[in-house]
N, C-alpha and C positions, 0 to 999 in steps of 0.2 A: 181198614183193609191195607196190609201190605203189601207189596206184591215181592215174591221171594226173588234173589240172586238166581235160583234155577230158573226161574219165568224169564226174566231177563236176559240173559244170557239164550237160552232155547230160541226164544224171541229173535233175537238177533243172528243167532246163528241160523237157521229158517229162513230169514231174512235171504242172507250170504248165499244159504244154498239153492234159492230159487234164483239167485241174481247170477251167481256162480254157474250155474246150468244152462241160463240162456232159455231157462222156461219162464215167461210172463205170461203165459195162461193163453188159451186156443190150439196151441201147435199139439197133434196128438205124439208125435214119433221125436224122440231128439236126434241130433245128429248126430251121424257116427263118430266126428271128434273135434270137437271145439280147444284152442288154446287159449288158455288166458293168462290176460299179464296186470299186472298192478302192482306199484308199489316196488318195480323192480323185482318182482315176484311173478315164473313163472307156471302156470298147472296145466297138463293134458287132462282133459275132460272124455270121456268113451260113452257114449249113448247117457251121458245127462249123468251119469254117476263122478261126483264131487268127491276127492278123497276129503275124508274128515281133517289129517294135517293142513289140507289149503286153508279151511273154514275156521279151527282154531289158530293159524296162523292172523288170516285176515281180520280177525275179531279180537285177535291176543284173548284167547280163553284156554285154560289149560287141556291139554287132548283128554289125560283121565276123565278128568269133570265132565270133556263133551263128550266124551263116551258113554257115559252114565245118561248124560241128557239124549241124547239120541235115541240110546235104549229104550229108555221111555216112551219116545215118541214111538220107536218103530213098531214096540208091542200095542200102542193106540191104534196103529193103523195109518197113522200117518208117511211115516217114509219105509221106504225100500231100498236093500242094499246089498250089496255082491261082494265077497271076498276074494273074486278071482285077480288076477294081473289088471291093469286098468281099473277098479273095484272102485265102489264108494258108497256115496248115499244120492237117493234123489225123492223129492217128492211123488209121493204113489196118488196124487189128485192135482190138478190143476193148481196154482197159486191163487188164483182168484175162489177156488171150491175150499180153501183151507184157512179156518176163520183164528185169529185170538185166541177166542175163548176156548175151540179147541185145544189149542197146545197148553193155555193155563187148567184146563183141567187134566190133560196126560200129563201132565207136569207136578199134579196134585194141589192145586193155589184154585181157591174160593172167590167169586168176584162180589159177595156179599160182605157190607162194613163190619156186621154186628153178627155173631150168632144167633142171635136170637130174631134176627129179621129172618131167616130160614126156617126156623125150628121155635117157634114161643114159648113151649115147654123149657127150655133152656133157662129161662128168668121167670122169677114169680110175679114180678111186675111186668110183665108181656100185653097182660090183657087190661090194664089200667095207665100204662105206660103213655106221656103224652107226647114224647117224642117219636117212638117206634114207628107211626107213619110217613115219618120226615125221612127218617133210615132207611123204611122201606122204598122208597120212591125213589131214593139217589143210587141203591143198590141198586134196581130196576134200570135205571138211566147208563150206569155203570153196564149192566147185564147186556143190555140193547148194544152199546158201544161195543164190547168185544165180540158179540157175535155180528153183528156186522160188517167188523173192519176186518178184510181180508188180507194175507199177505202180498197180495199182486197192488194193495193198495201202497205198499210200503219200496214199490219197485220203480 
């Protein structure tokens, strides 16, 4: 398993934007405007919506790239965003409800080692194979792991 530059990166920015927002899970309403400063860096935040410049700045990820990553997510269902004045992105569920393995699979990235731990038809040695159980169990352990680490775990 590798896990792609886009998992990574999405990861971390996800990260930023829940951190950036000032949503660590339970508050249902955000606030009408939070400023934030870091780094000698500072962003007006309007109702939880993070302009995506702050979040590529803060992560040094190029904007295009995290456009494209955003994308992504937003068409999973995961974030929501506004293009008016004030505008941005914010988590559309709790940080604590928005799991890993979510965002690695809107992101397109596999949490299985081996193709063929998914699909046995894939190797002709699948069904006589004597490691294949070994594969599958770490995959498993792996699968368990991202869906249960939430991003509010990461705040």
């Amino acid at each position: 398993m590798r896990v792609s530059t886009k998992v990574r990166y999405g990861l971390r920015a996800v990260i930023e934007l829940a951190r950036s927002s000032g949503d660590f899970g339970g508050r249902r309403k955000p606030p009408l405007r939070t400023d934030t400063e870091r780094g000698g860096m500072k962003c007006i935040i309007h109702r939880g919506l993070v302009p995506l410049t702050w979040i590529a700045e803060q992560q040094n990820i190029s904007l295009k790239y995290l456009e494209r990553i955003f994308g992504r997510l937003k068409r999973a269902g995961l974030l929501e965003s506004s293009r008016k004045r004030g505008g941005g992105y914010r988590l559309k569920k709790s940080p604590d409800k928005v799991t890993v393995g979510e965002i690695m699979r809107a992101l397109g990235d596999e949490t299985s080692l081996l193709r063929c731990v998914r699909n046995a038809d894939v190797c002709e040695r699948s069904k006589r194979c004597a490691t294949r159980g070994f594969w599958k169990s770490l995959s498993d352990l792996i699968d368990m792991t991202v869906e249960r680490t939430t991003i509010a775990d990461f705040l």
